[in-house]
Structures are given as C-alpha cells and as structure tokens.
C-alpha positions in Angstrom: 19.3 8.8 -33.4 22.6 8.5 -34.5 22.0 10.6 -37.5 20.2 13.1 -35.3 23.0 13.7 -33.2 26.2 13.6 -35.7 24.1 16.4 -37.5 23.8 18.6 -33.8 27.4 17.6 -33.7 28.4 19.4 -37.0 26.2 22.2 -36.2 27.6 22.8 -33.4 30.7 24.7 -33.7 28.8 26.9 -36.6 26.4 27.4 -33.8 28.6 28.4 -31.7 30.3 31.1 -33.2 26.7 32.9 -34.4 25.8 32.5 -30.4 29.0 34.2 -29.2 29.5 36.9 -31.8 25.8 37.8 -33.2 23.8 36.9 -30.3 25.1 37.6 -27.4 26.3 41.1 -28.4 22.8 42.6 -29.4 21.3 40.2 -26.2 23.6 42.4 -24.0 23.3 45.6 -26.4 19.3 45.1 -25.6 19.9 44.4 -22.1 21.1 47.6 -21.3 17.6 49.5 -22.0 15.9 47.4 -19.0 18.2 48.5 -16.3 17.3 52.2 -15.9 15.9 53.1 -12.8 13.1 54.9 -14.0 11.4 51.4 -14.9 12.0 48.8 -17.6 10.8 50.2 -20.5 11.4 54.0 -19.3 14.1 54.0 -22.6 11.2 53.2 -25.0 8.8 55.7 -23.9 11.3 58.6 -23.8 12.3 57.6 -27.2 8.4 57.2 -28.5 7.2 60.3 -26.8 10.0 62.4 -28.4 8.5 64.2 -31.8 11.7 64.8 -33.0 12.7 60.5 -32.5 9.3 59.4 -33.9 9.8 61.7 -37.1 13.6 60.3 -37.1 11.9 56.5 -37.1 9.3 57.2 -39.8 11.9 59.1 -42.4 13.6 56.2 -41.6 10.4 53.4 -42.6 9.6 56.1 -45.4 13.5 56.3 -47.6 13.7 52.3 -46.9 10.4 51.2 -48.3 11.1 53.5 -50.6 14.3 52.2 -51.9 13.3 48.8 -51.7 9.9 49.4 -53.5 12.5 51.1 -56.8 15.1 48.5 -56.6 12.3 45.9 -56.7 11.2 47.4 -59.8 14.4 48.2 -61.2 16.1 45.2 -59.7 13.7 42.4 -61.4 13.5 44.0 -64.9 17.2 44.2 -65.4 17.7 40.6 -64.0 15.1 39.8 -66.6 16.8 41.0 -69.5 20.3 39.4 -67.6 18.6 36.1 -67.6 17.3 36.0 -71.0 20.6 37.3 -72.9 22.8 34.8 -74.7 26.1 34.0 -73.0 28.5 36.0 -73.9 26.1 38.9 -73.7 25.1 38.0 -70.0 29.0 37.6 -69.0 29.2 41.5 -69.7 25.8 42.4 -68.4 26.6 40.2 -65.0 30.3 42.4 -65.1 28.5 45.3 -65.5 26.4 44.7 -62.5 28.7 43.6 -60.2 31.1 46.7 -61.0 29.7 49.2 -58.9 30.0 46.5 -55.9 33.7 46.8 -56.2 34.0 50.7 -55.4 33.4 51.7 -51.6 30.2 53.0 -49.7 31.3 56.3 -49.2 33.2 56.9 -52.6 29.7 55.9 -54.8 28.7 58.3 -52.1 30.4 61.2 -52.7 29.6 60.4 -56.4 26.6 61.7 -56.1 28.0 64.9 -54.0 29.6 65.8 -57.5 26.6 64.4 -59.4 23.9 66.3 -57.4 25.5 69.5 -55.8 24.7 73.3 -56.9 28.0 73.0 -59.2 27.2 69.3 -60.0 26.7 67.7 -63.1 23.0 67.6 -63.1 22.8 71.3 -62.7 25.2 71.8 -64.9 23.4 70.0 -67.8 20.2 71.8 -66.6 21.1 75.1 -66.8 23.3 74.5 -70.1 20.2 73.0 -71.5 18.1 76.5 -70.4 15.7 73.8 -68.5 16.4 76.0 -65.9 17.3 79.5 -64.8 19.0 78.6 -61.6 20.7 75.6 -59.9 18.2 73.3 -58.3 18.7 72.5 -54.3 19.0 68.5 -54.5 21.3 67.8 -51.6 20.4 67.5 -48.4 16.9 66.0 -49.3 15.0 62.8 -48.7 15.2 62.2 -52.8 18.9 62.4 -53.2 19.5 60.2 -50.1 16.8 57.6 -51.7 18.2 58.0 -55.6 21.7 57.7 -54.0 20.3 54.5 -51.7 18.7 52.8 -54.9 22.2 53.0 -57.0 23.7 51.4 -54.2 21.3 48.7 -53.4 20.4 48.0 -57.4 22.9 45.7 -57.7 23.0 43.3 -55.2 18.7 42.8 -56.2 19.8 42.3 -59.2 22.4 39.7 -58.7 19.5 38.3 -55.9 17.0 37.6 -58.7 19.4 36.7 -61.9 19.6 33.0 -60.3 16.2 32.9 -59.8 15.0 34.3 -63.2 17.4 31.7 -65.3 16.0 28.6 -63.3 12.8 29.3 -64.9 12.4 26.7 -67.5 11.8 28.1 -71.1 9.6 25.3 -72.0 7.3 26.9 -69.2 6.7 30.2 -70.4 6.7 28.9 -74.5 4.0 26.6 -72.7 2.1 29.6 -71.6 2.5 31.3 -75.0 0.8 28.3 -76.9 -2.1 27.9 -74.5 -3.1 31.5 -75.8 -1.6 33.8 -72.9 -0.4 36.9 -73.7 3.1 38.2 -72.6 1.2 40.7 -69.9 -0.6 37.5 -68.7 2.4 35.1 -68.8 4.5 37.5 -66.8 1.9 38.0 -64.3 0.6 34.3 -63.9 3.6 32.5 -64.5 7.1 34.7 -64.1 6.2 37.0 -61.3 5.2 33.8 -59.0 7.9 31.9 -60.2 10.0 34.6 -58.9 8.5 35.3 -55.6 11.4 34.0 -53.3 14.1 35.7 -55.1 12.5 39.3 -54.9 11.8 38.3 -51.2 15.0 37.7 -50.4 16.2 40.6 -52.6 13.8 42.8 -50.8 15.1 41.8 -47.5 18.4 42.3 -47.9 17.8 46.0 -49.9 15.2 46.9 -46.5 18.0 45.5 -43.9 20.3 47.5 -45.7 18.8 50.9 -46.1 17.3 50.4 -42.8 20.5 50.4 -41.1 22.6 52.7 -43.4 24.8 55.4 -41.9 28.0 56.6 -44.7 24.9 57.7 -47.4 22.3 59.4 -45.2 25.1 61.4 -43.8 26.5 62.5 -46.5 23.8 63.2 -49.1 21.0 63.9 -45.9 23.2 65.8 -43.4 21.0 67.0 -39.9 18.3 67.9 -42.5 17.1 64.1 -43.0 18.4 62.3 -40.0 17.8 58.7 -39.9 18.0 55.5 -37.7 21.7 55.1 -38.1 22.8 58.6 -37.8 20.6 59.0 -34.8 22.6 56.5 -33.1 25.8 57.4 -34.0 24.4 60.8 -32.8 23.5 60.1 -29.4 26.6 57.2 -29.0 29.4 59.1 -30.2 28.5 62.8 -29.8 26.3 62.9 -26.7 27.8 59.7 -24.9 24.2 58.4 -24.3 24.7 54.5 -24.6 21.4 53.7 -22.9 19.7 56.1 -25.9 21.7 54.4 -28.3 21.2 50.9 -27.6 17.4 51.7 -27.6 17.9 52.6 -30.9 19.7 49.5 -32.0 16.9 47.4 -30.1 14.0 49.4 -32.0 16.2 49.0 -35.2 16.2 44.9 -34.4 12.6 44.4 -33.5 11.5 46.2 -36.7 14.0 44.6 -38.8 12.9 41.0 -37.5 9.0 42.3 -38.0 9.7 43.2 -41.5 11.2 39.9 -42.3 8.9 37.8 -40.9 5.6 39.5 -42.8 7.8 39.6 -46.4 8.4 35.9 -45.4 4.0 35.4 -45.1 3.6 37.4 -47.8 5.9 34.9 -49.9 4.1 32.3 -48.4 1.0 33.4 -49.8 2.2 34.7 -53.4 4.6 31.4 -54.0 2.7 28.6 -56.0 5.1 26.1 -54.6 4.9 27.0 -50.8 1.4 25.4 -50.8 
C-alpha cells in the first residue's frame, strides 16, 4: 500500500502539469462546439454537410496516409542499412539523418519552392535534359505537398526504428539463415515482426504530424490543396469563427486518437511478443 501510494505521489506533480496544460486546454477547446444554440452537435453537422469541409477532411486522410505509408517504406529500409553498418560508418549515417532536423519547418519548406517551382531546379534539369519541352506545373499539388511532407518526416522514422533494428540479436537472423530460410523469408518472418513496435510508433508520430501540419501545406499546397490545419487557421484567424475552428481541432483530436488506437491493435496482432 505504501508502495502504491509513494508511486501516485511521484506521479503526481507530472500529472499535474499534463492535466493543466494538455488537457484542460483542448477539454475547454472541445467544449466550445456544444454550446451553440442551434443544438449540441449543430457545429459537427454544418461542418459534415459542407462539400467543400468533407473534401478538406479527406485530402487531409489522403496526403497523411500517404506520407506515412512512404516514410514507412523509406523510413525502415534506411534504418536497416543504419543498423547493420559498422561504427564509424553508422556515426556518419546517424549525422546524416539527423541533419535535416536541425534546419527549420518552413526553410526545408521553401526548399522545395526552389526545388519544384516553374524556374526550379527540377525543371531546369528537365528541360536541359530535352525530357521536356516546357516546364512542368509541380506546385501547388497534392504530390509536392506529400514529396515535401515525406522529406520532412523521413528522418525522425528513421531515427524511430534505428533503436529498434540494432536490438535485434544477430545470432537470430544467422539462426534463421542456417535453418534454410532465405533472406526474403527471414526478413518477413523474423525482422519485419521483430520490428513491429518501432514502425508503430514511427508511424504514429509521421500520421500525427502530417495530420496536423500547417507551414508545408501552405506553402507548397496554397488554397488549391487546403488541409486540416490551414482550414483552421482559415476560419480562426481570417474569418474569426472560433466555434468553426475549435470543431476542427475536436474532429482533428477524435481522429488522431482513432488512428492511434487501431495502429496500436494492429501491433497487437502483428507483434510475436504481445501474445
């Protein structure tokens, strides 16, 4: 009993502080929406039976799946060969990883302004090349905002699932090798479970993220590809319409939470050691 209640005691004050600054906020944030006078949930229907907000929501589901489903892909074979370099070799791999974490949001950004504009350098190679005869529209579309999501999200997976990968004891998968699997089978039966939890919690983080993002869509998506974020900041900042945009930070939450809780079952199911 003792133990039980010097361990509520130490939790406590963490407690606390997640209760009065995360909490609370979004609690009262979320509140808001069921006080209109045209009935509790008159926000969310307005919101749902707008084409324009549904579309917004969807783009939304469709770039962050989207970005998470590359940077999964990406993400786990890059960690792979992180994990499996010698030292020296993985201290400059790891450095090369974590260097485009030190530049800002909006200056990787604008990067890809340069990178993927009319004058940029991809249409500049293009048409140097003769590829083609024109420059290429790639702003302002649903592929530069996901390319340009993807280079910013690549990283942290990466650093998610290196831990993960290097815990995976060599004798394991040389084990695996001498029982006669090949290297498509060990990967899949031994490697790939073995890894579950890392590209769970990698995926997480890269869906909150993208989910949520503002600087990138707006820049590289404009009014053309409005998302979640921009949406908000739209009807918060622009049109004044707090009740609008704490509907769209409750919607935000609720799906967030749901996404979390069925990559959490699914890791459940695929992870050896859950069971």
């Amino acid at each position: 009993m003792l133990k039980r209640f010097a361990g509520w005691t130490l939790a406590a004050p963490a407690t606390l502080v997640v209760a009065v600054f995360l909490i609370l906020p979004v609690a009262a944030t979320i509140a808001t929406t069921f006080a209109e006078p045209g009935g509790v949930f008159s926000p969310y229907i307005a919101f749902f039976n707008s084409g324009f907000r549904r579309n917004v929501l969807w783009r939304t589901l469709q770039i962050s799946l989207a970005t998470t489903a590359i940077s999964l892909v990406i993400g786990f074979f890059a960690a792979y060969v992180v994990a499996r370099a010698p030292g020296r070799l993985k201290s400059i791999l790891i450095i090369a990883a974590v260097f485009p974490l030190l530049t800002g949001v909006v200056v990787r950004s604008f990067a890809w302004l340069i990178i993927l504009g009319k004058n940029g350098i991809l249409n500049n190679t293009l048409t140097g090349l003769g590829l083609i005869a024109e420059p290429l529209s790639m702003l302002y579309t649903q592929g530069a905002v996901i390319v340009a999501m993807v280079y910013l999200f690549v990283p942290l997976m990466i650093l998610t699932l290196v831990g993960v990968l290097e815990n995976i004891p060599e004798d394991v998968i040389q084990a695996s090798s001498s029982l006669g699997a090949s290297p498509a089978a060990t990967f899949r039966q031994v490697i790939f479970p073995l890894a579950v939890p890392g590209l769970i919690v990698g995926a997480v983080l890269v869906f909150t993220g993208s989910f949520t993002a503002y600087a990138t869509p707006q820049l590289l998506g404009g009014e053309r590809q409005m998302v979640m974020g921009t949406l908000m900041y739209q009807r918060a900042m622009v049109a004044f319409d707090w009740v609008g945009a704490s509907t769209i930070a409750a919607i935000m939450v609720v799906i967030t939470i749901t996404v979390v809780l069925a990559m959490s079952r699914v890791a459940r199911r695929l992870n050896p050691m859950a069971t």
